[in-house]
N, C-alpha and C positions, 0 to 999 in steps of 0.2 A: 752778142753778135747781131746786132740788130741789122746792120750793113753789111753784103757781100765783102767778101774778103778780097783787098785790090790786090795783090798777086800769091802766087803760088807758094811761098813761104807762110802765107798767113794762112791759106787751107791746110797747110800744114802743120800749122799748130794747132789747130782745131782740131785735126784729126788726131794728134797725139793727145789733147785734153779728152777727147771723148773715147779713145782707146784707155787710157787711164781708168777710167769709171768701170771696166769689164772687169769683174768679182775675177777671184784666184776659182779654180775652178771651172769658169764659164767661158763659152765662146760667142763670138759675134762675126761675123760674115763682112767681105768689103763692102757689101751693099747695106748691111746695116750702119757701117760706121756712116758712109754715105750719105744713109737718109736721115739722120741724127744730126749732120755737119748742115744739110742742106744748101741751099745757095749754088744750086748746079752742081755740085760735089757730086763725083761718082766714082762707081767698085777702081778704075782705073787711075784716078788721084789718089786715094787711100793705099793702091798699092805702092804709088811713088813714094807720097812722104815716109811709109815704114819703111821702104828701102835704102830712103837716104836719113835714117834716123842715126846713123855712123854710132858713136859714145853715149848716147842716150838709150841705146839700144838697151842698156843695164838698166834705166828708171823706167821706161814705157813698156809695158807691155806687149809687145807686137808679136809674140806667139800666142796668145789669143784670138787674132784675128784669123781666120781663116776662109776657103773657096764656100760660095751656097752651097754647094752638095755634103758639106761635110769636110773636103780634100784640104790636106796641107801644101798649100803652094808654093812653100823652099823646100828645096834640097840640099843637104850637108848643112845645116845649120843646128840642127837637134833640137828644131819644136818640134817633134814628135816627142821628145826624152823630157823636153819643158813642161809642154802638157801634161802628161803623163805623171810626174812629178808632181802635176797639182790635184791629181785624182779626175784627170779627163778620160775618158775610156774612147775605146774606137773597137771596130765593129768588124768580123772577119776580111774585107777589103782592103784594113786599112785607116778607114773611115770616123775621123769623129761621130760619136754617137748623137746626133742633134736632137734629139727630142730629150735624151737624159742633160745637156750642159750648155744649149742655146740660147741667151741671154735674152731677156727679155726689153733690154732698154733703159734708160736712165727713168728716174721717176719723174712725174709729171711735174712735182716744184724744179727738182735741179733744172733740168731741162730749160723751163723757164724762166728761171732765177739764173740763167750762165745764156741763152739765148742761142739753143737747140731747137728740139723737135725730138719727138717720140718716136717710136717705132709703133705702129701699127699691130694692132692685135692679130696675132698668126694663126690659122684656121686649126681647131684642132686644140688648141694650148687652153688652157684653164683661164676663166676670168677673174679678175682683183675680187680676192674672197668677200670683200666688203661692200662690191656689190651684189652678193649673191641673194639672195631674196628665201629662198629654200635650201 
């Protein structure tokens, strides 16, 4: 993706390729799928194209994606029961537990090898063991 995507179908597919990459297990927030797509992409395209994923809804992942705080943002669909199902836990609110199942991002080759972008190291979270030094 070296070039913005010329319309809205095409941030579209982008955002299902990179919802794809989120491990069974893990969650990612609209804002991450966002800053992974880049090219203007934001929490509020991310949440169109999973809404208009109709049939595909079976191959893409889109109960992984979830609100920053944690929150599941449909109602009567059962990602709560999806998640759940994948060993996501949530926390007396409610709440995705984010520090146990917050995804960390595609890795630095994919990313670049498909013409992404990372996500940002998030305060608090452990660094790539291989850099660690001690």
């Amino acid at each position: 993706m070296s070039t913005p995507p010329r319309d809205e179908r095409e941030f579209y597919e982008h955002v299902y390729t990179v919802t794809e990459q989120v491990p069974r297990g893990q969650v990612a927030t609209y804002g991450d799928i966002a800053t992974i797509v880049g090219h203007d992409c934001d929490a509020r395209i991310v949440g169109h194209a999973l809404g208009a994923l109709g049939p595909r809804s079976r191959t893409v992942p889109w109960q992984r994606i979830i609100g920053r705080n944690g929150r599941i943002s449909t109602s009567g669909y059962g990602q709560r029961e999806l998640l759940a199902a994948e060993g996501v836990t949530f926390d007396e609110r409610g709440q995705v537990k984010l520090d146990a199942h917050h995804w960390s991002g595609p890795s630095e080759e994919w990313a670049r090898a498909h013409g992404y972008q990372t996500l940002p190291q998030r305060p608090g979270s452990a660094p790539d063991p291989q850099l660690r030094l001690f």
